[in-house]
MARBAMAR-589149 format. One record per residue (C-alpha): z, x, y; residue in three letters. Coordinates in nm, 4 decimals, padded with zeros to 6 digits. Example, Ala and Ser with C-alpha at 12.3 -4.5 7.8 and 13.67 -1.06 7.14 Angstrom:
<nodes>
node pz:00.7800	px:01.2300	py:-00.4500	residuo:ALA
node pz:00.7140	px:01.3670	py:-00.1060	residuo:SER
</nodes>
This chain:
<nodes>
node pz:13.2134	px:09.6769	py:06.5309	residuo:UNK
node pz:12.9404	px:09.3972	py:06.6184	residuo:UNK
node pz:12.5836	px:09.5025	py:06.7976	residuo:UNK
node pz:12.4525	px:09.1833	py:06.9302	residuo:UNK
node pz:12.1063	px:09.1063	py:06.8442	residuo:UNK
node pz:11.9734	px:09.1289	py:07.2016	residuo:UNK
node pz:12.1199	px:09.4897	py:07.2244	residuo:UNK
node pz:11.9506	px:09.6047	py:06.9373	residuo:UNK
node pz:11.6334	px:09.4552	py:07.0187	residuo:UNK
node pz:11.6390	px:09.6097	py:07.3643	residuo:UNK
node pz:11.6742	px:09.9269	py:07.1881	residuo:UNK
node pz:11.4308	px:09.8625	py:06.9165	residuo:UNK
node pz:11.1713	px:09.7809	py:07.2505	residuo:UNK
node pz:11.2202	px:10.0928	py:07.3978	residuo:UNK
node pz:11.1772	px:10.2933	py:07.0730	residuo:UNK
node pz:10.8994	px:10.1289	py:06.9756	residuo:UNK
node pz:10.7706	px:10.2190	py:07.3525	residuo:UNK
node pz:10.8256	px:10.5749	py:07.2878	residuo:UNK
node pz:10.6247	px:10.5429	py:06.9748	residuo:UNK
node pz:10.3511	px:10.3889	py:07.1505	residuo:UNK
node pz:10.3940	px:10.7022	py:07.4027	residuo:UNK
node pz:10.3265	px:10.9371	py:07.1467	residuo:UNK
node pz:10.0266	px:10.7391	py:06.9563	residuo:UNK
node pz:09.8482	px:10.7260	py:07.2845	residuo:UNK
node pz:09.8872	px:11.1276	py:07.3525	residuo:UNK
node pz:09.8242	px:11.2223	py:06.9957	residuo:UNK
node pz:09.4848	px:10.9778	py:06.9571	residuo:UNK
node pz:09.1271	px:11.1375	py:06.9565	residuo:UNK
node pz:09.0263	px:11.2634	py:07.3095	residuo:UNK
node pz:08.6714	px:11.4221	py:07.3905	residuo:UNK
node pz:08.6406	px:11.7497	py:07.3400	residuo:UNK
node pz:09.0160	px:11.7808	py:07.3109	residuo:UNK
node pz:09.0423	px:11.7427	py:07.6841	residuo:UNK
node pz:09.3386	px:11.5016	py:07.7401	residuo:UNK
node pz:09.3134	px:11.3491	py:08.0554	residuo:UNK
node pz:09.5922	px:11.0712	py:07.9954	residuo:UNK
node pz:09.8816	px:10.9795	py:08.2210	residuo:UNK
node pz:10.0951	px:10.7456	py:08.0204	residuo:UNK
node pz:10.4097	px:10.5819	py:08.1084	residuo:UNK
node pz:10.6710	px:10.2725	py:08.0841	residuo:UNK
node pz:10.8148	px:10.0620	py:08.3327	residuo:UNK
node pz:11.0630	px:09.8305	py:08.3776	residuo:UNK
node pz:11.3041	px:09.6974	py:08.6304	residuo:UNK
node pz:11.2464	px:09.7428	py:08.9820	residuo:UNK
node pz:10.9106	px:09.8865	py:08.9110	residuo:UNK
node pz:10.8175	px:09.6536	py:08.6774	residuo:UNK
node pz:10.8823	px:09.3993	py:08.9475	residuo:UNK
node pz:10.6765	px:09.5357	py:09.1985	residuo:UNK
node pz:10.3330	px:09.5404	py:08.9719	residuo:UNK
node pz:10.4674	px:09.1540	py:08.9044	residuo:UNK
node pz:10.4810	px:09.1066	py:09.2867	residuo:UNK
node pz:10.1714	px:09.2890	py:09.3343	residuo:UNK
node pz:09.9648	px:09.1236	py:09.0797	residuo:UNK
node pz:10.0650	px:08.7780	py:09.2358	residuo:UNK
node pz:09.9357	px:08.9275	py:09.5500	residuo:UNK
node pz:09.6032	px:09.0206	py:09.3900	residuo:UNK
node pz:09.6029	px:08.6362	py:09.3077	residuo:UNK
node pz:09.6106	px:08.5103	py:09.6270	residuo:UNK
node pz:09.3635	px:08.7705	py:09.8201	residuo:UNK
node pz:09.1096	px:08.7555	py:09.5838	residuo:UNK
node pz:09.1466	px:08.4031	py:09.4117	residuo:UNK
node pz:09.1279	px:08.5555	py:09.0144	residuo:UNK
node pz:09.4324	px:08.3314	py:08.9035	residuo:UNK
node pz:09.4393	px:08.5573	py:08.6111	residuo:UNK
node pz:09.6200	px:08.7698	py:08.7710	residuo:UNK
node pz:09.9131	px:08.5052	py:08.8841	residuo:UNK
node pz:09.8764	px:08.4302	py:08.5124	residuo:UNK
node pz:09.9691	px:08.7651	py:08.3898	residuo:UNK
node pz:10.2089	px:08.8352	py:08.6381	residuo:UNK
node pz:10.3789	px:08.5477	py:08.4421	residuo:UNK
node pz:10.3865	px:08.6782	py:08.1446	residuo:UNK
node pz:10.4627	px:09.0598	py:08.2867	residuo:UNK
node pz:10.7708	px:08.8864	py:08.4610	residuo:UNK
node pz:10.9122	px:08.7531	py:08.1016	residuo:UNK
node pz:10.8529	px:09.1018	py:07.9799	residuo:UNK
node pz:11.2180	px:09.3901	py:07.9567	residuo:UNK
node pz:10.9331	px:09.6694	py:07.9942	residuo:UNK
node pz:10.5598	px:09.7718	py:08.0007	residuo:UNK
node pz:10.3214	px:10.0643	py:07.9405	residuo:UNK
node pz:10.1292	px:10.2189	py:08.1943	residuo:UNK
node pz:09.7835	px:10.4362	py:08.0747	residuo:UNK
node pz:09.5444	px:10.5556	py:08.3215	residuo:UNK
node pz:09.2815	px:10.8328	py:08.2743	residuo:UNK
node pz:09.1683	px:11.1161	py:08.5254	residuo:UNK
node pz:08.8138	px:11.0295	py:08.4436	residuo:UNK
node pz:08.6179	px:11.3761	py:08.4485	residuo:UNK
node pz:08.2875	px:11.4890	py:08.2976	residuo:UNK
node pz:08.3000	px:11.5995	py:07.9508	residuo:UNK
node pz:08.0196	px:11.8050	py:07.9601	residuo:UNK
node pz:07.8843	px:11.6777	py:07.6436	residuo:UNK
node pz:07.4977	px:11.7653	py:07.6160	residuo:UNK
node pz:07.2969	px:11.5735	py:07.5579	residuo:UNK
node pz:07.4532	px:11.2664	py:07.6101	residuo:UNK
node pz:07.3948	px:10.9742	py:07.8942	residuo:UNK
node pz:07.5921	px:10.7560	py:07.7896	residuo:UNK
node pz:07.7233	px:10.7229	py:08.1978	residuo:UNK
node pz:07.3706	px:10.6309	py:08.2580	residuo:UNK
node pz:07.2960	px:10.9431	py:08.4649	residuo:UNK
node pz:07.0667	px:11.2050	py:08.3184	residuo:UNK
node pz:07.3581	px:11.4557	py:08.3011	residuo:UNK
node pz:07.7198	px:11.5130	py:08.4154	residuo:UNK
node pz:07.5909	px:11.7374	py:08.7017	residuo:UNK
node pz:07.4191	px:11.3906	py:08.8024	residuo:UNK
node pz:07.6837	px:11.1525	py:08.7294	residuo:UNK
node pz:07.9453	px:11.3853	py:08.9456	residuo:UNK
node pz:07.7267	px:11.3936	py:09.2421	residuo:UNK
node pz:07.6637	px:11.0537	py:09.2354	residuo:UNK
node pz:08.0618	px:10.9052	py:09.1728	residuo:UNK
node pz:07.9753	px:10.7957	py:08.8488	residuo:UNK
node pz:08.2598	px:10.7844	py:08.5457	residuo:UNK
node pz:08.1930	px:10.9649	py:08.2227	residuo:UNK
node pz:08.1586	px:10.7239	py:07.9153	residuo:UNK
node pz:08.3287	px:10.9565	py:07.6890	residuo:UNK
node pz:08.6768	px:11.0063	py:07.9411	residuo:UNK
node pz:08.7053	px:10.6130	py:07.9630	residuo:UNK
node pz:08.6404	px:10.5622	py:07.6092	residuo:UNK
node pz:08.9541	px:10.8071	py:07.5693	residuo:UNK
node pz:09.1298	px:10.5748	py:07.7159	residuo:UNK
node pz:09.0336	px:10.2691	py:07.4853	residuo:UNK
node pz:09.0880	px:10.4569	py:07.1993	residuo:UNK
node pz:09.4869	px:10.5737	py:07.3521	residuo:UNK
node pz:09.5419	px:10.1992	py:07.4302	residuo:UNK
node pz:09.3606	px:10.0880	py:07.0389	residuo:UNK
node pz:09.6394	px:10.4205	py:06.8908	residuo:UNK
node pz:09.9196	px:10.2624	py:07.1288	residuo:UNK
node pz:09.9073	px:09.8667	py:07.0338	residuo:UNK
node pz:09.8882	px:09.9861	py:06.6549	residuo:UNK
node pz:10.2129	px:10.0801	py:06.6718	residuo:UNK
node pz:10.3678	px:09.8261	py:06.8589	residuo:UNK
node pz:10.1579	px:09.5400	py:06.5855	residuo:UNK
node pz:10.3284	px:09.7763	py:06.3202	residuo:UNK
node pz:10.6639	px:09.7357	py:06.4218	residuo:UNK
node pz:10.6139	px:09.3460	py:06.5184	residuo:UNK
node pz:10.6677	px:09.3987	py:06.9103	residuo:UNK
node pz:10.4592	px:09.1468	py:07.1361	residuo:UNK
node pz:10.2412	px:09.2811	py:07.3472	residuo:UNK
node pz:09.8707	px:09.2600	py:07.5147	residuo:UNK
node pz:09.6464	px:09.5005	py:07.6688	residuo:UNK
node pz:09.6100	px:09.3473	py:08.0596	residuo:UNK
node pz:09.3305	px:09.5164	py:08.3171	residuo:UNK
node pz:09.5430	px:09.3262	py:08.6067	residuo:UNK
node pz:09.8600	px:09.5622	py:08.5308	residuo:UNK
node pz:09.6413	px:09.8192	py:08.5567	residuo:UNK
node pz:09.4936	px:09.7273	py:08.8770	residuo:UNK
node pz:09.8269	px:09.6411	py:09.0432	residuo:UNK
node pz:09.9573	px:09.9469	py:08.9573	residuo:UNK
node pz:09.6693	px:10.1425	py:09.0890	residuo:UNK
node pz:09.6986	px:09.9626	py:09.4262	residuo:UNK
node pz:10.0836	px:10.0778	py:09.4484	residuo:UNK
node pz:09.9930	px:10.4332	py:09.3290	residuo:UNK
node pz:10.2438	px:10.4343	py:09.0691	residuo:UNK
node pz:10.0228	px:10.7183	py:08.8684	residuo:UNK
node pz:10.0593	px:10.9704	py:09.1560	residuo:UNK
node pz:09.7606	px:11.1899	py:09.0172	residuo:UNK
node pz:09.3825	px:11.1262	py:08.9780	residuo:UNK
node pz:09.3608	px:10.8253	py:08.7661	residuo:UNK
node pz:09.1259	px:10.5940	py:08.8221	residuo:UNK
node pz:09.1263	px:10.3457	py:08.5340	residuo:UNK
node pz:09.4487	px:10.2093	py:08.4306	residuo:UNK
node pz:09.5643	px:09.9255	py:08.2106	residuo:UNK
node pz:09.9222	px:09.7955	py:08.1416	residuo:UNK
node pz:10.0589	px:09.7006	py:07.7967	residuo:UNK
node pz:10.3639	px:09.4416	py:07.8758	residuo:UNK
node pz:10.5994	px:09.4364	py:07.5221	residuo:UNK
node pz:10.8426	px:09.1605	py:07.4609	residuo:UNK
node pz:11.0711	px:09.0624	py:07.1724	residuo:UNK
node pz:11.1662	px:08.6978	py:07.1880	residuo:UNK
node pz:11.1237	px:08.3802	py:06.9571	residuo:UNK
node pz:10.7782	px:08.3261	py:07.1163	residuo:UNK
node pz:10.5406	px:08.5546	py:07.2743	residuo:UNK
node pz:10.5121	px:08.5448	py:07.6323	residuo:UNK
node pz:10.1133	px:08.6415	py:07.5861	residuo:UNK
node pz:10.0241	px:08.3157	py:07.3452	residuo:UNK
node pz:09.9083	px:07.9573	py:07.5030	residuo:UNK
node pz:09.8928	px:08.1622	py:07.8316	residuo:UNK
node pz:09.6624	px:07.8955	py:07.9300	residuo:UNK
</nodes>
């Protein structure tokens, strides 16, 4: 029997995604509280965050986003992360700029410590995908264009997408 390269690096991309998966849920959250949705898309979906993004592009004029929607479109899959951001209740603390979280939830504000949670899933996640030499970059505008298309379904409100790619160049280098 013969396994193609491209098969086995299609598999090797989604294991590597499930790894990722797991790093982000098993990283350090505040207080324990995990407030993570986490994710990975590809085909149809993926396509409509590539079709949304370019949308984003042309409303708003951040060509960033037609930029990354490039390199999302080379991609066989990404990773979605959002976080339900919610008051820790971490006293004292400020770091949300309010005096408290009392404060900071009557006034819409986001708790420091629930979106650093999310840096520090996304930091866990990309380790993984470095250690087992998978391409990839962390990308707000994935993030966005999911949000606008309400992939998440829940309560996130910051979300960032992690395209992965195994080819002879990365799709995310001289993006220009």
């Amino acid at each position: 029997m013969i396994i193609q390269s491209k098969e086995m690096e299609q598999r090797a991309l989604e294991q590597v995604a499930e790894l990722m998966c797991a790093a982000a849920r098993t990283a350090p959250k505040g207080r324990g509280i995990d407030n993570l949705v986490v994710m990975v898309v590809k085909g149809r979906t993926k396509d409509q965050l590539v079709e949304e993004m370019k949308k984003i592009a042309h409303v708003s004029g951040a060509q960033f986003f037609e930029r990354d929607a490039a390199c999302l479109e080379k991609t066989q899959l990404a990773i979605l992360m959002g976080q339900k951001v919610k008051p820790m209740g971490v006293h004292p603390c400020g770091y949300c700029g309010y005096a408290n979280c009392k404060e900071n939830t009557e006034k819409a504000g986001l708790c420091a410590i629930s979106v650093g949670d999310l840096g520090i899933a996304l930091g866990s996640a990309v380790s993984v995908a470095a250690l087992h030499h998978i391409d990839n970059r962390i990308m707000f505008s994935i993030g966005r264009a999911a949000l606008n298309l309400d992939i998440f379904g829940e309560d996130v409100q910051i979300a960032y997408g992690i395209p992965l790619s195994v080819s002879g160049k990365s799709p995310f280098f001289d993006r220009g």
